[in-house]
C-alpha positions, 0 to 999 in steps of 0.5 A: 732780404726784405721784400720792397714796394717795387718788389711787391708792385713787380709781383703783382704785376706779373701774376697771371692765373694759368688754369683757372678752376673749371666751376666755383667750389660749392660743397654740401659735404666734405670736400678736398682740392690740391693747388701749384703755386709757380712764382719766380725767385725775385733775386734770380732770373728764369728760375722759378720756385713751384709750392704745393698747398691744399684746401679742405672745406666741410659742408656747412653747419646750420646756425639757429639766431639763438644759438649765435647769440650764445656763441656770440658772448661766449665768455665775455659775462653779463655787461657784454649783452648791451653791445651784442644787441643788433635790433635797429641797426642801419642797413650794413653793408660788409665787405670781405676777402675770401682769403681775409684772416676776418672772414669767419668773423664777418660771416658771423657778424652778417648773420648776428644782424640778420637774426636781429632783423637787419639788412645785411649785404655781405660780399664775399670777394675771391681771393681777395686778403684784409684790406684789399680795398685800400689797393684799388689803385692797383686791383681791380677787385678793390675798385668795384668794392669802392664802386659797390661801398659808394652804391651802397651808401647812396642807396641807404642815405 
């Protein structure tokens, strides 16, 4: 069975955080937590279907702007080094969800610029998946990141 828009706009509305994590995750090493997922069956009432996940993040490896740059043309030859050139760039401004299929991607950009000199505002937003901005209409999240774009703009014009 296909999910509809008002099954997804019903699932949205009706998703609440329980138990919130006691503190944000920051780790300098190796770190492991469990999740619960409770969703109700869309198709059957008072039933609910409970997921169990879990995360695993390692500590952090320090990037050296030379060593990105390699990285950063890895197997794409000579003519690639033009468009890899980040020095004189505008301000960029990058927004991205922690749960963004992008995120790696946008973090190595952010700092691909940064290694060239140039201003940077990467926003990472918790939870948030590709694209959430276009559901500002219904996330709150993807208001203040329309909010924060505007900002940004009209600082840098």
């Amino acid at each position: 069975m296909a999910m509809t828009r008002d099954d997804f706009d019903y699932a949205i509305e009706n998703t609440h955080v329980i138990v919130a994590p006691e503190q944000q995750i920051a780790t300098f090493g190796s770190t492991s937590f469990n999740f619960y997922l409770i969703s109700e069956l869309m198709d059957r009432v008072d039933q609910v279907r409970i997921r169990n996940g879990k995360i695993h993040a390692e500590r952090p490896q320090i990037l050296t702007p030379e060593h990105y740059c390699r990285l950063l043309l890895e197997g794409f030859g000579e003519k690639a080094e033009r468009y890899a050139d980040l020095k004189g760039f505008p301000p960029v401004l990058i927004q991205v969800g922690s749960a963004e299929t992008l995120l790696d991607d946008a973090t190595r950009f952010a700092a691909g610029a940064g290694a060239a000199a140039v201003r940077v505002t990467l926003e990472i937003r918790p939870q948030m998946i590709h694209a959430w901005p276009l559901w500002n209409a219904r996330l709150e999240p993807g208001r203040r990141a329309l909010a924060s774009a505007g900002a940004f703009i009209r600082q840098h014009l």
